[in-house]
C-alpha positions, 0 to 999 in steps of 0.5 A: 468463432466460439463463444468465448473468443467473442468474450475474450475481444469484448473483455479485452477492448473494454479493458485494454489488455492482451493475453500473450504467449511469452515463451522462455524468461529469464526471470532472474535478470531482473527484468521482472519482481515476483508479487507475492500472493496467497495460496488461494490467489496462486491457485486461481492463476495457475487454473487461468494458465490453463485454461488460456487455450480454451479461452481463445479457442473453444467454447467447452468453458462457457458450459463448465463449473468450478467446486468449491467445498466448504472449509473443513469438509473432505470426501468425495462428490455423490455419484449419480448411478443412472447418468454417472455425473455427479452430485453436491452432497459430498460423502465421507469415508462411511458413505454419509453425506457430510455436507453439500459442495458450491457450484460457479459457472465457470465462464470465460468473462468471470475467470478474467475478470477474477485474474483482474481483481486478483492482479489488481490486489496484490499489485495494490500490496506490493507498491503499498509494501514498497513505499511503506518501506520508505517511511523511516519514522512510520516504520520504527517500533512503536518503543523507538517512537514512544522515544520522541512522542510527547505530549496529549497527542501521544497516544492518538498519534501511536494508536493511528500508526498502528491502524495505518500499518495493520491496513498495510500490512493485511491490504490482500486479505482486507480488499477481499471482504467488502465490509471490511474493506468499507470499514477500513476506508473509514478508518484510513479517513480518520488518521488522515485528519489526524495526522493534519492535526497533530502537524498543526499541533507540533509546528505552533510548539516549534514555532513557541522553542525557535522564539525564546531568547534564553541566553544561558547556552545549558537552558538553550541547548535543552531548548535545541534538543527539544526542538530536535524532538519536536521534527521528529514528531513532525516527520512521524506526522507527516509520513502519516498524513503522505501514507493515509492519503495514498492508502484511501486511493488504493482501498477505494480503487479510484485511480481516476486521474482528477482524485489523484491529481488533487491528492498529489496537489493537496500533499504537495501544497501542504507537506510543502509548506510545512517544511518552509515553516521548518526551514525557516524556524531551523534557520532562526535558531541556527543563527543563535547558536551563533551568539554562544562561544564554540565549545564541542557542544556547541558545535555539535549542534550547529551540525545537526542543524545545518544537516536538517537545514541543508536537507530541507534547502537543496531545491530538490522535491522532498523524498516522500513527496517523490515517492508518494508521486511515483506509488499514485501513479503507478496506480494509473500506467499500463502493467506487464505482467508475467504469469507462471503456470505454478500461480505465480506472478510477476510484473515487469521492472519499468511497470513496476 
């Protein structure tokens, strides 16, 4: 047995996986999304395509390199007249050296542990893209939601979503730089305990509207809107809070069941409870809309406010806990993964 069939079972055991050849796939059935991925991660995975034989049957990989030339720099490698290999200097057009290429040994441990960091990424990317697609109020233009936003908490809050959604956006790039990547933690950190502080701060200002006893249905009708208002800038608060969470898991890559257990646990607990105080202050200023004669106005009103009630009442699990639920997690299951020997990758559907 060679070498690197000795080291594709290592890997394998410790890692739980298997290489299987698939043969034809229909890939617009719909059994499997493509994850989009860079040119330089397309690249790494067509080369593991191909070296897939020599992995399981031969021993050549062990004793090989890869080349890497400096950005920039074209030419050829030097040749050796008396051997006939070849060299680092790189020569240009003129026969100058021009500058010196890399050489990595090319063993089979490190091109399967580099398809793992590779697979890991952009999976990482694609359920970040996905749930990130769900956030409704995260998602709008920072001028919709400079719309609603009110008050000192204004500025703190946009200047985190921007973060949080610069982090989402750049997650690939990001978690190939370990320093940046550090920083970003960091940073994810810091808007998590922001976005705790501003649900505090715009609960305790719902709380004060749902409790004046205005009677002139012009001034309490105000009072309604801004309330209205207040939920929006609530709900912004809290998808930061859902999306910060899941971020810090997926940039520190700790999918350990106990981290994300308690994650899910301390979301859950709070976003709940969050939504009861709602509940209940929507509740309350329900009811004194009753107190006033209806009019189109008044009933315009009740509708919005039974609408918010009957969605925060349905005994269901609230949609971003779901979804935050269902991006962990998906973190921690066994994937299948389709690999095309252009570089491209695809996961299967019920994986995914």
């Amino acid at each position: 047995m060679s070498d690197n069939t000795n080291d594709i079972n290592s890997i394998s055991n410790k890692l739980n996986f298997k290489i299987i050849e698939s043969g034809n796939i229909d890939l617009d059935s719909g059994r499997y999304k493509k994850i989009d991925c860079n040119s330089e991660q397309a690249m790494y995975i067509s080369t593991f395509i191909q070296q897939i034989p020599a992995f399981v049957a031969a021993d050549s990989l062990a004793n090989s390199y890869k080349i890497v030339f400096p950005d920039g720099v074209q030419g050829t490698l030097m040749k050796y007249k008396a051997t006939g290999g070849l060299g680092t200097p790189i020569q240009g057009e003129n026969g100058k050296i021009v500058g010196h290429a890399s050489l990595f040994q090319n063993t089979s441990q490190a091109v399967i542990l580099g398809v793992f960091s590779i697979l890991s990424i952009v999976t990482g990317q694609y359920f970040l893209t996905e749930i990130n697609s769900k956030m409704e109020y995260l998602n709008r233009k920072i001028d919709q939601i400079m719309e609603f936003l009110y008050g000192d908490k204004k500025a703190e809050l946009i200047a985190e979503i921007n973060f949080i959604q610069y982090a989402q956006h750049n997650y690939t790039s990001i978690m190939s730089h370990e320093a940046q990547r550090i920083a970003t933690i960091t940073g994810i950190q810091e808007a998590y305990k922001t976005a705790m502080k501003d649900i505090e701060f715009y609960m305790t200002d719902l709380s004060s509207k749902v409790g004046s006893s205005e009677k002139d249905f012009k001034k309490f009708n105000m009072l309604a809107n801004k309330a209205l208002r207040v939920l929006e800038s609530l709900e912004l608060s809290k998808q930061l809070f859902v999306m910060s969470s899941i971020m810090e898991a997926y940039y520190s890559q700790n999918f350990d069941r106990t981290y994300i257990n308690s994650i899910s646990e301390t979301v859950a607990y709070y976003i709940n409870k969050c939504d009861k105080r709602i509940l209940g202050d929507f509740r309350v200023m329900r009811d004194k809309i009753n107190n006033f004669r209806d009019s189109e106005t008044v009933i315009d009103l009740k509708n919005k406010f039974d609408s918010i009630i009957n969605s925060l009442d349905g005994g269901d699990e609230s949609p971003i806990l779901h979804s935050m639920s269902a991006t962990l997690n998906a973190a921690t299951l066994s994937k299948e993964y389709f690999l095309t020997k252009d570089g491209e990758i695809y996961i299967k559907a019920e994986t995914a």
